[in-house]
C-alpha positions as CSV (number, residue, x, y, z in Angstrom):
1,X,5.5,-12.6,-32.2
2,X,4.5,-10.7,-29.0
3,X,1.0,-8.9,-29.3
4,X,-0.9,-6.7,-26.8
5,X,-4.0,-5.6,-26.4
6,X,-5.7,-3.1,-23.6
7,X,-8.7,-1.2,-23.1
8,X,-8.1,1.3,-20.5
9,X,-12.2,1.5,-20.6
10,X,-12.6,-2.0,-19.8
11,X,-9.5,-2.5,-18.0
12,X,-9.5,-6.2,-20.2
13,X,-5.5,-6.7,-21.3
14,X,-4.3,-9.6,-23.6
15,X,-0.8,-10.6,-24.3
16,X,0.3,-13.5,-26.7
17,X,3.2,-14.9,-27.4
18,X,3.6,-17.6,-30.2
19,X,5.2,-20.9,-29.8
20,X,8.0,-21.5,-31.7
21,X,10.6,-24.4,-31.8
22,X,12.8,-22.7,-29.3
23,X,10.1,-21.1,-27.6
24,X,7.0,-21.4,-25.6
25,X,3.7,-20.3,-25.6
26,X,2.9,-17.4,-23.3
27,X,-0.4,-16.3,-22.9
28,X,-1.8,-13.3,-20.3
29,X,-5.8,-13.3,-20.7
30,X,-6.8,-10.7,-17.8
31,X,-10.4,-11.2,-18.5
32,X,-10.5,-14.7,-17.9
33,X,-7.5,-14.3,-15.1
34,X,-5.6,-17.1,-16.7
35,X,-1.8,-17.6,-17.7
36,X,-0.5,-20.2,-19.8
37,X,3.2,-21.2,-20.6
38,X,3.3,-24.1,-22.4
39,X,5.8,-25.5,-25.0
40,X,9.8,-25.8,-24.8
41,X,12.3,-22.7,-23.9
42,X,15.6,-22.8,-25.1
43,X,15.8,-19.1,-26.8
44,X,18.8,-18.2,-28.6
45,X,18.4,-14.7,-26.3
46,X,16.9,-15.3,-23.8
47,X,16.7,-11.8,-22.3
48,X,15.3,-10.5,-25.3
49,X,12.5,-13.1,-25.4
50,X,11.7,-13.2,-21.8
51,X,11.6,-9.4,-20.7
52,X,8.3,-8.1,-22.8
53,X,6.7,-10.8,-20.6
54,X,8.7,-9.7,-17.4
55,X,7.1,-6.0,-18.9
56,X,3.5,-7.6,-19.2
57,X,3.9,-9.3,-16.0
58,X,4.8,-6.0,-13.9
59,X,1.4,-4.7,-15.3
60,X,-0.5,-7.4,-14.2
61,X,0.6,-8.1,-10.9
62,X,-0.3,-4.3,-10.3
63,X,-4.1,-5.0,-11.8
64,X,-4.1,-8.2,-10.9
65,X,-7.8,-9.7,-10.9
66,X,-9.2,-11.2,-7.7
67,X,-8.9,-14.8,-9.1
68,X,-5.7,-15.9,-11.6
69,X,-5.3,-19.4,-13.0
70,X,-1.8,-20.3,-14.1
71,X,-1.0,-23.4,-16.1
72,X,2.8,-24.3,-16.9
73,X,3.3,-27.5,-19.0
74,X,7.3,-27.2,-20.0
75,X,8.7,-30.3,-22.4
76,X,11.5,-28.8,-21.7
77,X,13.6,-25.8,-20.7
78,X,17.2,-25.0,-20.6
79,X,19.5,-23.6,-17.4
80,X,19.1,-19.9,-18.5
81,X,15.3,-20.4,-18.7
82,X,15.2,-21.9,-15.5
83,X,16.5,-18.6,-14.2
84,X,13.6,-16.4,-16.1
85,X,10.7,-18.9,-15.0
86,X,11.9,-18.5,-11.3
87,X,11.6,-14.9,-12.0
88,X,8.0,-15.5,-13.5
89,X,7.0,-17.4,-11.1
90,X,8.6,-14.5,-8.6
91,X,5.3,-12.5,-10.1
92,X,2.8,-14.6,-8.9
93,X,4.3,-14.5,-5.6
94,X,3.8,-10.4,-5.7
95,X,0.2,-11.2,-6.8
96,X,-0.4,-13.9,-3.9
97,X,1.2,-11.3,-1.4
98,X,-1.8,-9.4,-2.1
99,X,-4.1,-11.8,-0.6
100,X,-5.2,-12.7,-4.3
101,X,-6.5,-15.9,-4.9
102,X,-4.3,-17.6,-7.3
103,X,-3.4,-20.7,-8.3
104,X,-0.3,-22.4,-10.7
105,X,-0.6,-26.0,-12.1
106,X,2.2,-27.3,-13.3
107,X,1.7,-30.1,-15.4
108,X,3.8,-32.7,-16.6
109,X,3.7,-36.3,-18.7
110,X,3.6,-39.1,-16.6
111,X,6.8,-40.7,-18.2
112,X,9.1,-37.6,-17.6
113,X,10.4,-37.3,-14.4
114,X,12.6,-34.4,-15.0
115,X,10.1,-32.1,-15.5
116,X,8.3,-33.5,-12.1
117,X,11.1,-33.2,-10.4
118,X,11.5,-29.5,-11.8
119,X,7.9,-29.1,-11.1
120,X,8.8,-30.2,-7.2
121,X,11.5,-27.3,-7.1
122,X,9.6,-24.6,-7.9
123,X,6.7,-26.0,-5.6
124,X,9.0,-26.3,-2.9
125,X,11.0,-23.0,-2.9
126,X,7.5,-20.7,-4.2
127,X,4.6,-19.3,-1.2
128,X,2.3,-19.4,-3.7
129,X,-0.3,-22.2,-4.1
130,X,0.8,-24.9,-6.8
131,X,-0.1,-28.2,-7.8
132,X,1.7,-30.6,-10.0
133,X,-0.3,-32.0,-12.5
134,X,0.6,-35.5,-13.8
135,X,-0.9,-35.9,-17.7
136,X,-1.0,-39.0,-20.4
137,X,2.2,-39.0,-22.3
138,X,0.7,-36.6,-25.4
């Protein structure tokens, strides 16, 4: 379920997405400058589930906020996700252009490599501050 919420008066914007089995957790709190992913993505579609957020993502990156905290914690995502997160994280790059302080930690269990090494990919090919994030298996 995708819900969004804006006050032009306040210029405060929420966007939520519910985790599913197939999909993950997507959260936009412009108040609080924060982003959150978190959860597995292996949609059946996954244009139709990723471009609302692409949508929400445009709007942000043109309001940013001075200050954005993103958290990314994956179990697991398949090779057509890979392409939409790039895309994602393609966003935060816009926002970081604008000499806008943010910030992505991706975060990962200590006993999954794969995601590390996913988590190294990104870090490596994105001009955007990141940190990986190692975490107690949960």
């Amino acid at each position: 379920m995708f819900l969004f919420r804006r006050s032009a008066r306040t210029k405060k914007a929420s966007f939520f997405v519910n985790e599913t089995m197939k999909t993950p957790e997507f959260v936009i709190n412009y108040s609080e400058g924060l982003i959150r992913i978190k959860g597995k993505s292996i949609p059946e579609d996954s244009d139709r589930f990723y471009k609302p957020i692409l949508e929400k993502l445009d709007w942000y990156v043109e309001n940013a906020p001075d200050k954005t905290r993103v958290t990314v914690h994956f179990d697991y995502f398949n090779t057509t996700s890979s392409k939409y997160i790039l895309k994602i994280f393609r966003h935060f790059e816009d926002i970081y252009k604008k000499y806008k302080d943010i910030t992505i930690d991706w975060y990962y269990e200590a006993d999954d490599l794969d995601m590390m090494y996913c988590g190294e990919d990104f870090q490596s090919i994105l001009n955007v501050p990141f940190n990986l994030v190692e975490i107690e298996e949960q």
